[in-house]
C-alpha positions in Angstrom: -247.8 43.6 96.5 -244.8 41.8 98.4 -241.8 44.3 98.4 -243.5 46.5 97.1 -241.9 50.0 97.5 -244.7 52.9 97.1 -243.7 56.7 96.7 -246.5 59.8 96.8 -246.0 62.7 95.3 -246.4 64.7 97.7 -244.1 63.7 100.5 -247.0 64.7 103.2 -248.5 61.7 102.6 -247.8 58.0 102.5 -248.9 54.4 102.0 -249.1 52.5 105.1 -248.3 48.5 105.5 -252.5 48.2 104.8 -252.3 50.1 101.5 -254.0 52.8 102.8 -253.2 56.5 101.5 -252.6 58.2 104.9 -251.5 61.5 106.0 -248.4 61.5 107.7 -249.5 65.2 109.8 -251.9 67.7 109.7 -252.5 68.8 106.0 -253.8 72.1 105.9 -253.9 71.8 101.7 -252.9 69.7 99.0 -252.7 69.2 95.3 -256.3 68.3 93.6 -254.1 65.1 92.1 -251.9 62.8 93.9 -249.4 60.2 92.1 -248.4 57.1 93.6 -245.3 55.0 92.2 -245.7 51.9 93.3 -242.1 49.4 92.1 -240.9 46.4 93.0 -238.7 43.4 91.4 -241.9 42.1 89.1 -244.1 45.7 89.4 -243.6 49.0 88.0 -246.8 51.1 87.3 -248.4 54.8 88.9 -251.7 55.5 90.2 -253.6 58.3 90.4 -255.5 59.8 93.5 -257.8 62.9 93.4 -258.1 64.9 96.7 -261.6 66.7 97.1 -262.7 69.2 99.7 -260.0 71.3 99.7 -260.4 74.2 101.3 -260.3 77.5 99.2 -257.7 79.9 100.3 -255.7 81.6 98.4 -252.9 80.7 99.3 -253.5 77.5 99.1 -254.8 77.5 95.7 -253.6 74.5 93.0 -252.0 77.2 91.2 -249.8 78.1 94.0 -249.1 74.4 94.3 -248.1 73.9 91.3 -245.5 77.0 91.3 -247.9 79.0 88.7 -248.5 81.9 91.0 -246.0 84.1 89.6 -247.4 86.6 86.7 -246.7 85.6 83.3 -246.3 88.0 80.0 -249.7 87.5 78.7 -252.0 85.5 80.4 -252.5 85.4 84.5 -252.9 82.0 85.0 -251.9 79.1 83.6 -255.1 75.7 84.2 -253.5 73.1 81.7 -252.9 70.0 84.2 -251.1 67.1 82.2 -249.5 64.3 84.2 -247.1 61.3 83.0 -249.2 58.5 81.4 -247.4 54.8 82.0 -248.5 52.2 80.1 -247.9 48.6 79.4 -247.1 46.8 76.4 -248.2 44.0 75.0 -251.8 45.0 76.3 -255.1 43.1 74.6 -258.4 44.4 73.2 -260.5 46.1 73.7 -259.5 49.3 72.3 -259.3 52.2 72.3 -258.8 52.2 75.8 -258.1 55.3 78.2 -254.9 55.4 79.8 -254.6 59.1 81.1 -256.4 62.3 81.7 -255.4 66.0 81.1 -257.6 68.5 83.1 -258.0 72.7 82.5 -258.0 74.4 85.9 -259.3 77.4 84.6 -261.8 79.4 85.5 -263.2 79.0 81.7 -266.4 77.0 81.4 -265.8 73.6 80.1 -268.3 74.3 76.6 -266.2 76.8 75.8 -262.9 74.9 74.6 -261.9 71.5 73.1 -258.6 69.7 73.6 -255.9 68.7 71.2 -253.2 66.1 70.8 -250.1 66.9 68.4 -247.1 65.1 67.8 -244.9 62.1 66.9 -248.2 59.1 67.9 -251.3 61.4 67.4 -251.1 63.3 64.1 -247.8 62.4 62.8 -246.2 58.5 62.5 -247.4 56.4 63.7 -250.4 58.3 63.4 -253.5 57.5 65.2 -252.1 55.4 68.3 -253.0 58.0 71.2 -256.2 60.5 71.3 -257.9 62.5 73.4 -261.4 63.1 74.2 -262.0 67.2 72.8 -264.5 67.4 75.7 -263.1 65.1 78.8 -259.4 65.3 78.0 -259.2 61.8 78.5 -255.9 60.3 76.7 -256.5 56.7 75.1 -254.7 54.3 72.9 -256.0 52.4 70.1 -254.1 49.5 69.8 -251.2 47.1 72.1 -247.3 49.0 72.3 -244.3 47.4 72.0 -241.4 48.6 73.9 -239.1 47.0 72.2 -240.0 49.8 68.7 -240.6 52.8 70.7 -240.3 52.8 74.7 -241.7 55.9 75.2 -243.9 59.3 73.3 -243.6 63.0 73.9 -246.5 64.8 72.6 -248.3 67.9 73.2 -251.7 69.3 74.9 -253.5 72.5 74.2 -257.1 73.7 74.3 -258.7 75.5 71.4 -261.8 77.8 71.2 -264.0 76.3 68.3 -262.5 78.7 65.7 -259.3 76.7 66.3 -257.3 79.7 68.1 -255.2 78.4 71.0 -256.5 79.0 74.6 -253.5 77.3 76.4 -250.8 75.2 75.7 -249.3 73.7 74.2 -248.0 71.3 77.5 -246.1 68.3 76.9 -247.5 64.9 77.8 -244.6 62.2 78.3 -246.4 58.6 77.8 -243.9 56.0 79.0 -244.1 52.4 77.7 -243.4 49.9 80.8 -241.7 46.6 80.0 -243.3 43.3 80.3 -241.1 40.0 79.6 -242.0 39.4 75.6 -238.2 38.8 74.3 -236.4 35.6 75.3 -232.4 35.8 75.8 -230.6 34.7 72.3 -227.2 33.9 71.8 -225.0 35.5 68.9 -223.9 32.0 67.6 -225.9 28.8 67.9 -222.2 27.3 68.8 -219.0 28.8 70.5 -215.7 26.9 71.1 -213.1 26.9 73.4 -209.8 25.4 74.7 -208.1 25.0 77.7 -204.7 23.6 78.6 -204.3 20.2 79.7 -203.2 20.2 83.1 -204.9 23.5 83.9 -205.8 24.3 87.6 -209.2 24.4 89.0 -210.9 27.6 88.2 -209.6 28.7 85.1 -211.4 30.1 82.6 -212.0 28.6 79.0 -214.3 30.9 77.7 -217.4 33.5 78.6 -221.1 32.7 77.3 -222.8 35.9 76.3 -226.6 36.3 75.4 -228.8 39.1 74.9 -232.4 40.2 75.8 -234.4 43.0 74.3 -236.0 43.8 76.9 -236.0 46.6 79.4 -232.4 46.4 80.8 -233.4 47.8 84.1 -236.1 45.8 84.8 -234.9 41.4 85.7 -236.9 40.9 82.3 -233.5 41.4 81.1 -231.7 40.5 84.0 -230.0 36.8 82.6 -228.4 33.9 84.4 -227.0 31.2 83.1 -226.7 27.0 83.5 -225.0 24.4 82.2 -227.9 21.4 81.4 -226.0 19.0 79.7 -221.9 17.8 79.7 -221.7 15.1 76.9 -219.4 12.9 77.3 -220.3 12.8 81.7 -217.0 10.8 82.7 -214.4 11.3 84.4 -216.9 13.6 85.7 -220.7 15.2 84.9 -219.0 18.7 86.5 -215.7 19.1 85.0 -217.1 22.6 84.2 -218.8 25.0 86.2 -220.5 28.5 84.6 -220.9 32.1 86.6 -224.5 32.6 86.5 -224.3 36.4 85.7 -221.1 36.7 84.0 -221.5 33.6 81.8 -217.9 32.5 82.2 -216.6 28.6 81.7 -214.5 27.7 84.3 -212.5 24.1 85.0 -214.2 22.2 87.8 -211.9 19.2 87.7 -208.5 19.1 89.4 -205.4 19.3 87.2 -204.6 15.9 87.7 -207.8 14.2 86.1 -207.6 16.7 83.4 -205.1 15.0 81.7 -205.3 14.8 77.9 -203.5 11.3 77.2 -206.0 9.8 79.6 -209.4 11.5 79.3 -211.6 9.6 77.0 -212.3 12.6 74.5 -210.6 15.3 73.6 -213.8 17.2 73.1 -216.6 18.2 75.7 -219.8 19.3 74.5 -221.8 21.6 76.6 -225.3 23.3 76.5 -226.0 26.5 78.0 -229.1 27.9 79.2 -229.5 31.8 79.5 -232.8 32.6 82.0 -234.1 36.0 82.6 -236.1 36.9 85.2 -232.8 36.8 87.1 -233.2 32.5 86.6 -236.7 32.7 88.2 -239.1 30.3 87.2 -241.3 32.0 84.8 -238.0 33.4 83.0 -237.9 32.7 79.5 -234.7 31.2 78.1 -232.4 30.8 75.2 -229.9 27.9 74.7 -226.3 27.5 73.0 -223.7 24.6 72.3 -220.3 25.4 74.0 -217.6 22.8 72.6 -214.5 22.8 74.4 -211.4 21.1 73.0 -208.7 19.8 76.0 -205.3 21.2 74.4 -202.0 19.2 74.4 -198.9 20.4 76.3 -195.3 18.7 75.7 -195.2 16.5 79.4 -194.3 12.9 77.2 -191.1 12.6 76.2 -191.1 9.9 72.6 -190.3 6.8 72.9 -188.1 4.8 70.2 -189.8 1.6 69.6 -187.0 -0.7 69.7 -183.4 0.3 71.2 -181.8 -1.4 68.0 -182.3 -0.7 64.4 -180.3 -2.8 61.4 -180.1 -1.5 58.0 -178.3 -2.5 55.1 -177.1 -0.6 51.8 -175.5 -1.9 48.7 -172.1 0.1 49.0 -172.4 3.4 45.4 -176.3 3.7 46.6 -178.1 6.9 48.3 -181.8 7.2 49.7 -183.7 6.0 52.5 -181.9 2.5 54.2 -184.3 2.3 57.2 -187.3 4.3 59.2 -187.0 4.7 62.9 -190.8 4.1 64.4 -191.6 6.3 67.9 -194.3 6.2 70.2 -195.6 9.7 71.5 -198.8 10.7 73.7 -199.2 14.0 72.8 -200.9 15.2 69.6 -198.8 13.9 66.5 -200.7 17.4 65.3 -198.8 19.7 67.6 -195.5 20.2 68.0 -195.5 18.6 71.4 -195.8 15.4 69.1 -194.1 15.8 66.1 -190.5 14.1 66.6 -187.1 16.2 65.6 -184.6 13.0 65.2 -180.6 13.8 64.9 -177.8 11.7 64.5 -175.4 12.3 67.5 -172.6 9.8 66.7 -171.0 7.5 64.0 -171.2 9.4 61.3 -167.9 11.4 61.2 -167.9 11.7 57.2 -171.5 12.8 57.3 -172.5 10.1 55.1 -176.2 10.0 56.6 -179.1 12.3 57.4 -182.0 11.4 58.8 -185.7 13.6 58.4 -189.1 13.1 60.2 -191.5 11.6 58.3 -194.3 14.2 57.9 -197.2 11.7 57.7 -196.4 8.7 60.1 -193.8 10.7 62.7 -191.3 8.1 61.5 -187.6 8.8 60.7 -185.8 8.0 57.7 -182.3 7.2 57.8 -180.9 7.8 54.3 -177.6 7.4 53.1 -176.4 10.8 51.2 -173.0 9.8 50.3 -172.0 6.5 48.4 -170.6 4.5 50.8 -167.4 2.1 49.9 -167.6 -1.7 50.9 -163.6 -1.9 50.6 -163.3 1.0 52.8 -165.7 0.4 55.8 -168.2 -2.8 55.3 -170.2 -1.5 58.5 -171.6 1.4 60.5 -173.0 2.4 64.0 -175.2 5.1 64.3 -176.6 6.6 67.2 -179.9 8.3 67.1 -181.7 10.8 69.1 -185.4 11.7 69.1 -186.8 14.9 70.5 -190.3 17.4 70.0 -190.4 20.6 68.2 -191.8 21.5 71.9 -189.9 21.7 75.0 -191.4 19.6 77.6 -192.6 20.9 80.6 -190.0 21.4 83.7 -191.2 18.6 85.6 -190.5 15.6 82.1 -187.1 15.2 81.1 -185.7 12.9 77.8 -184.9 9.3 79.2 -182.6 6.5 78.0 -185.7 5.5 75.4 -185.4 8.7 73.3 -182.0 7.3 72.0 -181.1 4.0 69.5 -178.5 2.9 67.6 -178.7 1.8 64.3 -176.5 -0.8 62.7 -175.4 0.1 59.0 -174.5 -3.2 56.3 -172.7 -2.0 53.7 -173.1 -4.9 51.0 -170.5 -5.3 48.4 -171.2 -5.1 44.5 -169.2 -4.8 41.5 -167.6 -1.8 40.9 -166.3 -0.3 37.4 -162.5 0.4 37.0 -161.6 3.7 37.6 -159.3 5.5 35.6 -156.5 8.0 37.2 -155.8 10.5 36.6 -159.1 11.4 34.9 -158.7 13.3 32.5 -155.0 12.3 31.2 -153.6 15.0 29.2 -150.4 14.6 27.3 -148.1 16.6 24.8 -147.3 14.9 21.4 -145.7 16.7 18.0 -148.1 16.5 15.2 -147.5 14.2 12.3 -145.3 11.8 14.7 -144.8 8.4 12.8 -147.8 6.0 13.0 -147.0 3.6 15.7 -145.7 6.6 17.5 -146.4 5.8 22.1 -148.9 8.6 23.1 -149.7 7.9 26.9 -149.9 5.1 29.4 -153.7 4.8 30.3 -154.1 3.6 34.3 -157.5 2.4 35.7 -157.6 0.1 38.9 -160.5 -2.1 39.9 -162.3 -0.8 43.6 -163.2 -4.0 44.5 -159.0 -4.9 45.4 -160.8 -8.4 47.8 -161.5 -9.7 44.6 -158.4 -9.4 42.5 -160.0 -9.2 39.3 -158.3 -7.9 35.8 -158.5 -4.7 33.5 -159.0 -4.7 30.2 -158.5 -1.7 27.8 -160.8 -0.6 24.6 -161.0 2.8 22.6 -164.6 4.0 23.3 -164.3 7.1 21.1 -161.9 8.2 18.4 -163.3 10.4 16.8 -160.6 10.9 13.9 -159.8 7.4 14.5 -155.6 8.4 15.1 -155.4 5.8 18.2 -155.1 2.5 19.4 -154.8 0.6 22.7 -153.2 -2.1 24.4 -156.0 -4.4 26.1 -153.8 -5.5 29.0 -151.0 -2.8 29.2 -153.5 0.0 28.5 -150.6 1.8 26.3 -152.3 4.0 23.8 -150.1 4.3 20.4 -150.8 5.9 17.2 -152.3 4.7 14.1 -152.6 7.2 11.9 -150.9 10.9 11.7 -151.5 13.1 14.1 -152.9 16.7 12.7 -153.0 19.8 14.7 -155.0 21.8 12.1 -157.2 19.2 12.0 -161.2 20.0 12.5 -161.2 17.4 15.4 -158.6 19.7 17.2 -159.9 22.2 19.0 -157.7 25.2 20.6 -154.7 22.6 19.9 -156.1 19.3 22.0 -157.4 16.5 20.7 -160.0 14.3 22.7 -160.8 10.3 22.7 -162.5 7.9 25.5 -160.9 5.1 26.4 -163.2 1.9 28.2 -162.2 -0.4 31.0 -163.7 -3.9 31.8 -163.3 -6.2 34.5 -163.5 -9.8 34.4 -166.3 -9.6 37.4 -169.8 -11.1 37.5 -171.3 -9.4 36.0 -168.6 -7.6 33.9 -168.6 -3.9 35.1 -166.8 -0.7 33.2 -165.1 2.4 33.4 -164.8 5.4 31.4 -161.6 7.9 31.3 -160.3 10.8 29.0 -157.6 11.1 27.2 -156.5 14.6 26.1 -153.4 15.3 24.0 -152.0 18.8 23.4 -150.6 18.7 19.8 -147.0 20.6 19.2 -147.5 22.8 15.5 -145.5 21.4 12.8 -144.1 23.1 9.4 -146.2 21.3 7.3 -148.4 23.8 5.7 -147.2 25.8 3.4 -148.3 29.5 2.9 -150.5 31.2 0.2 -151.4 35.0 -0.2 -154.8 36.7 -0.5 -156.6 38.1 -2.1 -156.5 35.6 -5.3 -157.3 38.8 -7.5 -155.8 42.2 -7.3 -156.8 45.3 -9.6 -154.6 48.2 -10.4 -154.3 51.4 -13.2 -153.1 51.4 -16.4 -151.4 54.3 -16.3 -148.2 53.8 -14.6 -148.5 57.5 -12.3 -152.4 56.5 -10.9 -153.9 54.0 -8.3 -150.7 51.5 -9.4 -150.5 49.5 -6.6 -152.1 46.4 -5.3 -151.8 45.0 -1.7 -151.8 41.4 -1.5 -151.1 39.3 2.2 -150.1 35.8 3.4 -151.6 33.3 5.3 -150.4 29.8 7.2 -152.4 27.0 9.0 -149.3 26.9 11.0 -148.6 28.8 14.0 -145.8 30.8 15.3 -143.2 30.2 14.5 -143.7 28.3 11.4 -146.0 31.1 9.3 -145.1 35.1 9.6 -143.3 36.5 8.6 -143.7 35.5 4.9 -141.3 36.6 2.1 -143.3 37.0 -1.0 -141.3 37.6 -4.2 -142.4 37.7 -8.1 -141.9 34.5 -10.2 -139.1 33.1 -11.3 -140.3 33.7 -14.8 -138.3 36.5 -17.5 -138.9 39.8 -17.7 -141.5 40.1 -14.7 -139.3 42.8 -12.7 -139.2 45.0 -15.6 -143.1 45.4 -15.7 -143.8 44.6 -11.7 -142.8 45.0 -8.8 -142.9 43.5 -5.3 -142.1 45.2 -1.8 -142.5 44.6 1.9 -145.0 46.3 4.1 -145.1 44.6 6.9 -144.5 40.5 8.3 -147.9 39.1 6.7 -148.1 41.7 3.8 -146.6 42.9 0.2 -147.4 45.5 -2.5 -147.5 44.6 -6.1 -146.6 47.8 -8.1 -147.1 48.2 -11.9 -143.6 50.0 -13.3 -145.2 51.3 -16.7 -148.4 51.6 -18.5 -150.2 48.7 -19.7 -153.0 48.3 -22.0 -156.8 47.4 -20.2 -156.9 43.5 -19.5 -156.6 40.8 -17.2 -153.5 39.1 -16.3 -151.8 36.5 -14.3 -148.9 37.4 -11.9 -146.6 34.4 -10.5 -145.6 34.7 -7.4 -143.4 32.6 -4.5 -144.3 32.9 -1.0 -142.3 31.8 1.8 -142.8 30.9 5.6 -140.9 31.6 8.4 -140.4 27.5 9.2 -137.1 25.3 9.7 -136.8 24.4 7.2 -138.9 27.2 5.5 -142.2 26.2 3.1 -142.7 27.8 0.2 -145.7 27.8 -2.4 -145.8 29.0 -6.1 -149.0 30.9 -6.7 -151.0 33.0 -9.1 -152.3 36.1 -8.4 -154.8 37.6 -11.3 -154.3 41.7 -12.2 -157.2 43.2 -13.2 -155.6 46.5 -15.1 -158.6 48.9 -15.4 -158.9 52.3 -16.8 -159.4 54.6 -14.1 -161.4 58.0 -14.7 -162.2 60.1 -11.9 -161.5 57.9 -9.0 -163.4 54.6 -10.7 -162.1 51.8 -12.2 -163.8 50.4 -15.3 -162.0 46.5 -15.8 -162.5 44.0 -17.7 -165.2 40.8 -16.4 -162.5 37.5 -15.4 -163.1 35.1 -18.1 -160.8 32.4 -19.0 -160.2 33.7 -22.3 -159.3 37.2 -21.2 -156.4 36.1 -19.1 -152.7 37.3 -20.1 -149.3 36.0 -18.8 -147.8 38.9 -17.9 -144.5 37.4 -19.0 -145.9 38.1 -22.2 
């Protein structure tokens, strides 16, 4: 009963320090039932104290007490007395045990009504855990509650005759489930993790453990605290963290200066928590949880080059990597307070180099991204710089150690002669005599320490026109030259020429040689179409449109002059006229009969001096009825010469 607070229902009366019931002045009445809530930190219940002898005025009377004095629609009084019922949970057998009592005030005799219990417990789920006595009114329940499923029941009272008809009621009886400390605090997660900053000062929070308890929230049976039972590992300290009982939250308990990441001996602190109700008391019941908490990396060590001096060496025509650069860093290699940014900051004016990190080791690799040349510059100092994706912290600055140099060997090799200009084009006349000089070729050796020789070759011909000089690299002709050749395309003609040096071993170089051929009148012209058709009759479809062609250009082809044969008697059967530079009409001056016939003609180019070709052109002369022309097949024995 220590601290125990007790409060009567009526305030006339009181519980003295004894635990005596005592009036607190005179009482001249009181109510037939008293109530007395006894609660405390560990004790909640209600008792129940009936007052006899009380004395029989009127005014006085229980119904007056209880405010039922005033007149009511149909019935005078009102006797139904039903009181709160408090119960534990959790409680053992036997059963059914009585918990309550409801009384009728009345003035009815008790044999002549029964009691009933309706609602949500008694006749409806979960049926059958509360009943009253029909004759004593005595509430009871029939088996342990849990608070936890249902914390408290409102049902109702009323009296019955033995027909069943209502006599009064219904009243409501409010049975109310008290707490007892069955649940023990659990914890969402069986582990939680957390960081904090390296460096952090004391008292800063990493992270808040929170665990819950079913039971009664206003009672200390779910009233939690918390503890931290084990740190694993214990060094540099067994406290480096310290937990708010009540709130749950993680808080440093080391000084800044010890929590340093570079020099704790884990990264990872393990810690288990205890969560106690019963506001930590002894006979709480508790729950436990795993709290990892990882010490994260901030940017205060500058890297480190291993060595100030780095030597490399690179055969001169070669790319890639040449050399890496090795650091050393404290910080996480993970993070980008450890991963190194390198940059070259001087010697490399032609930006020859470049230099990456290393994504797996942190290393960097120098790499050469432009051929260098041993006869230009046989050696190279780089200087090198190495910084963190980070920027440190204000108090750590980059020292003399996050620079090197790097010395560059360019080693010599062998180059191949290079021609120049590359490609050579030159300007020649077809059909130029064969022996004919077509171009000087000029390729020089790189390597100009070792004085070595050139020699010429013809690599690829491919109409086989040219020749070489192995020493003087003069390229002559040895056959014609042909513009309207298929190896000539859009006028130029294109070999590959070879040079060799005498060096060990031998190395080569390739050049072009491309030579822009001039036209020459050396094809002569021929017409088209090879066969023509025209009418018999002299007056319809007469005329026959034939054209010329050249494999000559401009202005050795059009415009062509095409004329009829020199054979007798053609111009008084056929005749020729211009229509344009390229094309003729052949007319037919009088009737002929239906056959095929062979027309000689002379065509002549537009050249100095002009070309000229004597050709054939076969005349189909067809009958022609309503706009169709019905000729003769071309067979060899159906040809006739129209000089004939």
């Amino acid at each position: 009963n220590e601290d125990v607070r007790f409060e009567v229902s009526d305030p006339s009366f009181y519980v003295d320090g004894d635990l005596n019931l005592v009036p607190q002045r005179d009482v001249l009445y009181s109510s037939p039932l008293l109530f007395i809530h006894g609660l405390g930190a560990h004790a909640d219940d209600m008792a129940q104290v009936e007052v006899t002898g009380l004395p029989g005025q009127l005014g006085h009377s229980l119904r007056n007490i209880l405010g039922l004095g005033q007149t009511l629609p149909y019935r005078s009084k009102r006797s139904l007395l039903v009181p709160p019922v408090i119960v534990t949970e959790n409680q053992r057998a036997p059963f059914p045990r009585i918990i309550g009592k409801v009384r009728n005030m009345g003035d009815e005799k008790s044999g002549n009504h029964i009691f009933r219990l309706t609602g949500p417990g008694a006749d409806q789920d979960p049926k059958g855990l509360f009943t009253i006595d029909i004759d004593t009114g005595d509430v009871s329940v029939s088996r342990s509650l849990d608070r936890e499923a249902i914390d408290s029941y409102q049902l109702e009272v009323s009296t019955t005759d033995f027909a069943g008809n209502v006599i009064e009621g219904p009243a409501i009886l409010v049975i109310t489930v008290i707490d007892q400390n069955d649940n023990r605090p659990i914890f969402k997660e069986r582990r939680y993790t957390g960081e904090v900053l390296e460096g952090s000062p004391t008292g800063t929070t990493v992270m808040t453990m929170m665990a819950f308890d079913a039971d009664d929230p206003a009672t200390d049976n779910a009233a939690l605290r918390y503890t931290i039972v084990r740190q694993s590992p214990d060094n540099p300290s067994s406290n480096m963290f310290y937990i708010d009982a009540e709130r749950g939250d993680i808080v440093t308990a080391i000084s800044p200066v010890l929590l340093d990441r570079e020099t704790l001996p884990t990264t990872t602190y393990e810690l288990e928590i205890v969560a106690k109700d019963m506001a930590g008391s002894e006979v709480g019941l508790t729950g436990t949880a795993t709290a990892t908490i990882t010490i994260t990396d901030k940017n205060d060590h500058a890297p480190e080059f291993t060595h100030p001096l780095f030597e490399a060496y690179v055969y001169e025509g070669s790319t890639g990597v040449v050399v890496n650069l090795t650091v050393i860093d404290r910080d996480d290699p993970t993070t980008g307070a450890g991963r190194a940014l390198y940059s070259i900051i001087n010697g490399d004016p032609a930006q020859s180099f470049e230099i990456q990190t290393n994504p797996d080791n942190n290393e960097g690799m120098l790499s050469v991204v432009k051929p260098l040349d041993y006869e230009a510059t046989a050696f190279h100092t780089l200087l090198i710089k190495v910084e963190n994706e980070d920027p440190l912290v204000s108090d750590v600055g980059y020292g003399p150690s996050s620079t090197a140099t790097v010395h560059v060997t360019v080693l010599d090799i062998n180059e191949g002669p290079v021609f120049f200009p590359d490609p050579l084009t030159v300007t020649r006349m077809e059909n130029i005599p064969v022996g004919s000089f077509v171009a000087s070729l000029n390729a020089t050796d790189p390597d100009i320490l070792q004085m070595q020789s050139v020699r010429y070759a013809v690599l690829r011909d491919p109409a086989g026109w040219l020749s070489v000089n192995p020493v003087r690299g003069t390229v002559n002709t040895s056959s014609p030259l042909d513009r309207e050749s298929p190896y000539v395309h859009d006028n130029k003609y294109t070999a590959v020429f070879i040079a060799t040096d005498n060096g060990s071993p031998p190395a080569t170089g390739t050049g072009t040689l491309v030579i822009y051929l001039e036209d020459y009148n050396d094809n002569a012209p021929y017409v088209v179409p090879s066969v023509a058709r025209v009418c018999e009759d002299a007056h319809d479809m007469n005329v026959a449109i034939v054209g010329g062609r050249d494999k000559d250009l401009t202005p050795n082809a059009a415009p062509f002059k095409i004329e009829l044969g020199t054979q007798p008697g053609l111009d008084k059967t056929w005749k020729i006229t211009r229509v344009n530079s390229t094309h003729s009409q052949i007319m037919l001056l009088h009737s002929l009969k239906k056959a095929n016939y062979q027309l000689p003609l002379l065509i002549t180019d537009s050249g100095v001096p002009p070309l000229s070709n004597s050709t054939e052109v076969k005349v189909q002369v067809c009958v022609c009825k309503k706009n169709k022309m019905h000729c003769n097949p071309f067979l060899p024995s159906t040809l006739v010469l129209c000089s004939l």
